[in-house]
C-alpha positions, 0 to 999 in steps of 0.5 A: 504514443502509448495508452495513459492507463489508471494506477495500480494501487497496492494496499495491505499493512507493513511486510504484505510486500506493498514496496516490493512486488510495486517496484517489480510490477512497475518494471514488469509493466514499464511504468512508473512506481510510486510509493507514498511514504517515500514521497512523504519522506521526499517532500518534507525531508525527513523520515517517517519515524521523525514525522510521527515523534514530531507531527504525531499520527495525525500529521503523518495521516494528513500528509498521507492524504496529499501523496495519495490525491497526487499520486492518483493523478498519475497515470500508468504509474503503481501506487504502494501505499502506506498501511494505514492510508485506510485510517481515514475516511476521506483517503477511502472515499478518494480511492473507491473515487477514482479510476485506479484498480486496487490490489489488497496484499493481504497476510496474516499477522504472524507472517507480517511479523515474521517480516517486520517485526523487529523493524525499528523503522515502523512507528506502530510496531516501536511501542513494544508488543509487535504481534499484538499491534499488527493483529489490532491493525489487521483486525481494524484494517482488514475489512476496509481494503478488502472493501475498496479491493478490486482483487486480493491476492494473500502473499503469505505462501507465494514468493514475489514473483508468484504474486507479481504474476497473479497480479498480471493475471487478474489485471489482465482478467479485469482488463478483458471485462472491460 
């Protein structure tokens, strides 16, 4: 029988490598990966773009706060946030709440840019000046992850595996405390 051990919850805005180091260090861990839009996208059948047209900011953010109760439920499970689950208050309160250990993804605006600017697929970024958006975001957003944060970890200068190991590192840091 293996240890049921809290969820690993990635937090940080669009292009901070949230869906990408989650999957790698969901398989490093051999757990399960998790990530709330698509299971936003899963349950209700349609993609996030169509959610946001239809339901507006608020209804995607209320079916935000449900992927996010259910999935801290989970154990030995990673956790990749949308970048805005920090938006509302009750999803902040739910995670400083639980037992996950939450991780900030954390880069600077020109570098998320570089990665996702010409994204389509991003409804915050479709409304014209990308940069300026994410610098808004990052600017509102920032103090809120790093406040429920249990380690930040700034992707812009390491490559995924670099950051999937500073992540294993520090978790394991925070495992030894215990």
């Amino acid at each position: 029988m293996s240890l049921q051990r809290p969820p690993v919850v990635l937090l940080g805005l669009m292009g901070s490598g949230k869906s990408t180091i989650g999957n790698r260090l969901a398989q490093s861990l051999d757990w399960a990966f998790c990530d709330t839009d698509r299971e936003i996208e899963r349950s209700t059948g349609a993609d996030i773009p169509w959610i946001f047209e239809k339901e507006g900011e608020a209804g995607f953010r209320r079916r935000e706060h449900a992927a996010l109760c259910d999935a801290l439920l989970k154990t030995n499970t990673v956790i990749s946030t949308g970048g805005g689950v920090v938006e509302l208050e009750q999803n902040r309160q739910r995670l400083a709440e639980s037992d996950a250990w939450v991780v900030y993804l954390a880069a600077p605006p020109k570098v998320l840019f570089a990665r996702v600017g010409q994204d389509a697929s991003r409804p915050l970024l479709a409304q014209g000046d990308a940069l300026g958006t994410l610098s808004t975001l990052h600017d509102r957003r920032d103090p809120l992850y790093r406040a429920l944060a249990d380690c930040v970890i700034q992707t812009d200068r390491l490559s995924p595996k670099l950051v999937l190991n500073e992540i294993l590192e520090k978790q394991e840091e925070a495992a030894c405390k215990k």
